[in-house]
N, CA and C atoms as a LAMMPS dump frame, in Angstrom:
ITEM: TIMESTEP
0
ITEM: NUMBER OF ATOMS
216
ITEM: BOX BOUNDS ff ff ff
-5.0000000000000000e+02 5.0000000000000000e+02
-5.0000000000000000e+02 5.0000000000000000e+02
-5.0000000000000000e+02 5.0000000000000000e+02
ITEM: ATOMS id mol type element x y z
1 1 1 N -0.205 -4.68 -19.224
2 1 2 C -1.376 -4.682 -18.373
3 1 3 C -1.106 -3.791 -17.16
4 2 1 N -1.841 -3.247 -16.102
5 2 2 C -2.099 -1.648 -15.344
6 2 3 C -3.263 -2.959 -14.822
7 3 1 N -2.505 -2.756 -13.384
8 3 2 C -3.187 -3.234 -12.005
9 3 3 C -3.43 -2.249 -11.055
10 4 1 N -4.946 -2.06 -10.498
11 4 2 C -5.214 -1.13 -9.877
12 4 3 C -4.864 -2.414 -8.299
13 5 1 N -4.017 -1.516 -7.308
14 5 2 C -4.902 -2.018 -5.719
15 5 3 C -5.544 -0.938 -4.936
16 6 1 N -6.782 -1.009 -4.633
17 6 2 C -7.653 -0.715 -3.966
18 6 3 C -7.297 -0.758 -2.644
19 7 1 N -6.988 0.5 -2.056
20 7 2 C -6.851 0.691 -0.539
21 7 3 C -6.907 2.169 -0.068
22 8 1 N -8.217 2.285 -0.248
23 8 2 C -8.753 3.532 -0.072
24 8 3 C -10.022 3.528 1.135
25 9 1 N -9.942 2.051 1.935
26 9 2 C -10.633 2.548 2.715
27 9 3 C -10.235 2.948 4.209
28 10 1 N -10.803 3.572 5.19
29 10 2 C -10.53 3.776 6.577
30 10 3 C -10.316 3.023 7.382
31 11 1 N -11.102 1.404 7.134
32 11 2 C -10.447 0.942 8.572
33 11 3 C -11.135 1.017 9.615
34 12 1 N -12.262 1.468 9.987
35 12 2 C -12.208 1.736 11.245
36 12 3 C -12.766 0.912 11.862
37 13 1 N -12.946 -0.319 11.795
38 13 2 C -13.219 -1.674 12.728
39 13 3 C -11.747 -1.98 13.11
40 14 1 N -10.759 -0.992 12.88
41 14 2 C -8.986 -1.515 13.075
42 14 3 C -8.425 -0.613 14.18
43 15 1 N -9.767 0.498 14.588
44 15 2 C -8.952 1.29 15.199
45 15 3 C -8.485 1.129 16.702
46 16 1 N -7.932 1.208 17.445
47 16 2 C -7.173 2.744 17.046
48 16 3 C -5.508 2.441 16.144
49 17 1 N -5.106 1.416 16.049
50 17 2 C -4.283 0.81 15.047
51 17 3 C -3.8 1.795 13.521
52 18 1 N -5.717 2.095 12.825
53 18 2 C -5.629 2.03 11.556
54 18 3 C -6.212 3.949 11.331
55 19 1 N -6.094 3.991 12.984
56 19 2 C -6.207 5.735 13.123
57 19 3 C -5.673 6.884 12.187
58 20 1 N -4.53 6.564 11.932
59 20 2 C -3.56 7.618 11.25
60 20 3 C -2.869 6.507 10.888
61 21 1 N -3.314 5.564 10.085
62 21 2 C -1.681 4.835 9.424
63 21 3 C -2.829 3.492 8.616
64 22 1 N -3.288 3.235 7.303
65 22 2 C -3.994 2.769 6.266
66 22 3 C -3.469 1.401 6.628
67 23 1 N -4.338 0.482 6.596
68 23 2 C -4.352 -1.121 7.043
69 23 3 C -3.144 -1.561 6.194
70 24 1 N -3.063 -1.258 5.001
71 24 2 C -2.453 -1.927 3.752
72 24 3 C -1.208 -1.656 4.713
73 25 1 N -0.603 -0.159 4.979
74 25 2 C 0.7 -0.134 5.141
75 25 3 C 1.217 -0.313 7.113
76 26 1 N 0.107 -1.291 7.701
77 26 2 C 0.377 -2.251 8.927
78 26 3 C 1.459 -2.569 8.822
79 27 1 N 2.422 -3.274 9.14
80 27 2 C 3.591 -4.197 9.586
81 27 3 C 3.255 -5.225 9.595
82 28 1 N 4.096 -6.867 9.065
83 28 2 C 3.338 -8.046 9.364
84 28 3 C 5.086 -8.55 9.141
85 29 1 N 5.307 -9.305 9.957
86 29 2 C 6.792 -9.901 9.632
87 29 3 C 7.677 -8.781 9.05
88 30 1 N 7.657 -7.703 9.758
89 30 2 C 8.917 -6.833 9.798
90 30 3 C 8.327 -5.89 8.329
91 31 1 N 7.286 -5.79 7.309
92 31 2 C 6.964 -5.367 6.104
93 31 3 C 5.999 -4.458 6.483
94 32 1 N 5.557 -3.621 5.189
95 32 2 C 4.235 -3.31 5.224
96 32 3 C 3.43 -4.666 4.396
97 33 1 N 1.855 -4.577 4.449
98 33 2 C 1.591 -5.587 3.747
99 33 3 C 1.203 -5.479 2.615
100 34 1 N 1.065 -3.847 2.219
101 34 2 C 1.102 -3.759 0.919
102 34 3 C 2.711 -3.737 0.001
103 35 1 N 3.569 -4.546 0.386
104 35 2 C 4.74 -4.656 0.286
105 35 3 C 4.762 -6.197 -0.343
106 36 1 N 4.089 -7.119 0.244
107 36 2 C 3.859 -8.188 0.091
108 36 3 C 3.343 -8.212 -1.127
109 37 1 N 2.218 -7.884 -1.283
110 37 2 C 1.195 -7.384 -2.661
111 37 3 C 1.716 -7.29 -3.798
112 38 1 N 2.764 -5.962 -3.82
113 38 2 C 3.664 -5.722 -4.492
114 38 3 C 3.962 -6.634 -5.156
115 39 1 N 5.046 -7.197 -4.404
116 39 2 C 5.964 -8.509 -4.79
117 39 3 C 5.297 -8.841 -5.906
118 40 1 N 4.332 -9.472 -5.111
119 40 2 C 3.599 -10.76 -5.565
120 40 3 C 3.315 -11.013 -7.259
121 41 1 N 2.889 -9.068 -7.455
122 41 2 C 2.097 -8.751 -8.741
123 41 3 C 3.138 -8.366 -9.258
124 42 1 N 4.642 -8.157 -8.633
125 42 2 C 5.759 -7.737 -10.039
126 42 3 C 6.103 -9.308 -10.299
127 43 1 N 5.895 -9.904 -10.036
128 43 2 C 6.02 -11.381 -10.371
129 43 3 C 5.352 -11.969 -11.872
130 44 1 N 4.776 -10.952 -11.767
131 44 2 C 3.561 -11.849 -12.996
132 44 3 C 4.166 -10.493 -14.389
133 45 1 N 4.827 -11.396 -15.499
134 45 2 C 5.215 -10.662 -16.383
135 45 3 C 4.631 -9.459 -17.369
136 46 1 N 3.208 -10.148 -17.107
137 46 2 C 2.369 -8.98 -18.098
138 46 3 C 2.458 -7.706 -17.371
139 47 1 N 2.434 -7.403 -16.322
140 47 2 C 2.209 -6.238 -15.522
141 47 3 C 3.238 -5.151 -15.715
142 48 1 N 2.918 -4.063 -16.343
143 48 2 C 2.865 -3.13 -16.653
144 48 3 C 3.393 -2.092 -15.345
145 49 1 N 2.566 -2.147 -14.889
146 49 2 C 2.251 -0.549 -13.772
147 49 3 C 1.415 -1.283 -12.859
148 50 1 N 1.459 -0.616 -11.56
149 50 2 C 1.009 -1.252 -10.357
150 50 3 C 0.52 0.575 -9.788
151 51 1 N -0.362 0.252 -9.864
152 51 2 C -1.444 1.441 -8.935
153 51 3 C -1.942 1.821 -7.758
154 52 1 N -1.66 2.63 -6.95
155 52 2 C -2.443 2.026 -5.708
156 52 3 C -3.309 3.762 -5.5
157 53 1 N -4.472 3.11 -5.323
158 53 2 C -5.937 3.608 -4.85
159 53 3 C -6.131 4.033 -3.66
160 54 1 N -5.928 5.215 -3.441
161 54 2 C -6.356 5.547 -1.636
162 54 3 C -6.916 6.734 -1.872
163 55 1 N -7.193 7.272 -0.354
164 55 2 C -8.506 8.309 -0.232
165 55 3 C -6.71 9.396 0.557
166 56 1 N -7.893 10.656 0.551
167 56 2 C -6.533 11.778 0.938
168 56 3 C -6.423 11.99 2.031
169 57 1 N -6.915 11.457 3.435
170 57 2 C -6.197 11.539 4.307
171 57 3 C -5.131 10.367 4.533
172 58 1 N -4.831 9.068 3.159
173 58 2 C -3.543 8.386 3.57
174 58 3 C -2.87 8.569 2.577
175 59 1 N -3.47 9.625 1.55
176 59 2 C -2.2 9.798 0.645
177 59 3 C -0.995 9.947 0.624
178 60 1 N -0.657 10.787 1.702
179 60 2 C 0.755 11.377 2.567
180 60 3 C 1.512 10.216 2.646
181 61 1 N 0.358 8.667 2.962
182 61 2 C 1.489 8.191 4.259
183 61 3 C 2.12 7.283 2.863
184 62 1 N 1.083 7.262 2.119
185 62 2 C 1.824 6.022 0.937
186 62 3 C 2.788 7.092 0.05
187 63 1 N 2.6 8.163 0.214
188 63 2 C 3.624 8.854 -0.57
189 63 3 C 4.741 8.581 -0.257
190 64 1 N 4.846 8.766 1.466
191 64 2 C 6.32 8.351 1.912
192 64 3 C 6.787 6.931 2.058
193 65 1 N 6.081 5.943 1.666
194 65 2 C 6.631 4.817 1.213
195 65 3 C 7.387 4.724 0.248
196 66 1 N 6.413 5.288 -0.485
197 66 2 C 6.516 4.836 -2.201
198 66 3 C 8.184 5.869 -2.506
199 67 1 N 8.643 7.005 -1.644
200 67 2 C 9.562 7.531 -1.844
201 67 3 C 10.641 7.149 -1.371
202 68 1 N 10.105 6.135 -0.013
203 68 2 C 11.498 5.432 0.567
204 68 3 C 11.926 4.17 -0.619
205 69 1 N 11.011 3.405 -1.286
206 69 2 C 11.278 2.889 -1.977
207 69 3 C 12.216 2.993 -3.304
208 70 1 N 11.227 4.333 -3.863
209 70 2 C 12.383 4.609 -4.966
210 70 3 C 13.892 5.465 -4.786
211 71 1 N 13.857 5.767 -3.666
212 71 2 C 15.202 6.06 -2.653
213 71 3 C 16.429 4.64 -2.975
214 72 1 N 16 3.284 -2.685
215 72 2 C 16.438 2.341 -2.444
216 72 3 C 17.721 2.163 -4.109
């Protein structure tokens, strides 16, 4: 199974916070919170692939997550 998350939108009831940096990848207890998410859904065995959905001015920023991650 291929889980889409949806976080492609702006934010902007967040700003100036969610200005240059996508709600999902906020900080909440030292994380991003699409970090949390994560987890949550590699937890569940059927899951396949985990997707994440954004628009192109935060593509950049989840790129450099997603690279610190597979860095690890």
């Amino acid at each position: 199974m291929h889980v889409l998350v949806l976080a492609g939108g702006f934010a902007k009831r967040m700003w100036p916070l969610t200005e240059d940096r996508p709600k999902s990848l906020l900080t909440v207890g030292g994380k991003p919170i699409i970090e949390y998410i994560t987890s949550k859904l590699e937890e569940i065995e059927e899951i396949d692939m985990i997707y994440i959905v954004t628009n192109n001015k935060f593509y950049i920023n989840f790129l450099s997550v997603a690279c610190q991650y597979l860095a690890e």
